[in-house]
Phi, psi and omega in degrees: 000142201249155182229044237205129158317304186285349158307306174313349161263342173301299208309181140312147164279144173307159162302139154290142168247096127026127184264111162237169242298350173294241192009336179244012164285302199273351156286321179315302172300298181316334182278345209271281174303337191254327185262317159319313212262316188247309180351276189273304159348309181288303184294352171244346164294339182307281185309306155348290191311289203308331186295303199282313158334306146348308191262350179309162167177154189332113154104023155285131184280128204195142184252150171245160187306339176260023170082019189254107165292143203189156168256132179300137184256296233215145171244175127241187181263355179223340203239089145316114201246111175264124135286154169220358156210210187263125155068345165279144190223123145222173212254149187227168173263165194280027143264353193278341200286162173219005162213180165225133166285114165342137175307175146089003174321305192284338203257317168309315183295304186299316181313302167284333148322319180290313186302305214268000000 
């Protein structure tokens, strides 16, 4: 029994192997795997949004990203003017909606507020 530094410096080291195209399937799959799951999704809610911002227009029924249902008054290139009740307005910016509503959405909501 050898208890010796130098032996243990003596052996060899293993040979290093080179990664060749096997070696690069499962990082490759991961990049893979990764542009499937967050990417390209995120990039067609991207496209979607810009279309329905696009098509917005005057007397549309619309959620802004903080939940406030409202009807469009007014449009600008920057700008939206929501009703959200008879004669109340506020102007928010066009990125903020985040959905469009069926017609008649806007007018059933106030309708039972009234009511009520």
């Amino acid at each position: 029994m050898s208890f010796l530094i130098s032996d243990a410096l003596a052996q060899t080291a293993p040979s290093a192997v080179q990664p060749g195209f096997e070696g690069m399937l499962f990082p490759l799959g991961i990049l893979i795997f990764f542009y499937f799951l967050f990417i390209r999704p995120q990039s067609k809610r991207t496209k979607e949004q810009k279309q329905m911002l696009a098509a917005l227009g005057k007397g549309a029924e619309v959620v802004t990203t903080g939940g406030i249902l409202g009807k469009v008054a007014e449009l600008d290139d920057n700008f939206v003017k929501l009703e959200v009740s008879d004669n109340s307005f506020i102007q928010v910016q066009r990125h903020a909606i985040a959905n469009m509503m069926p017609k008649g959405t806007y007018k059933t909501l106030n309708s039972k507020k009234t009511k009520e």
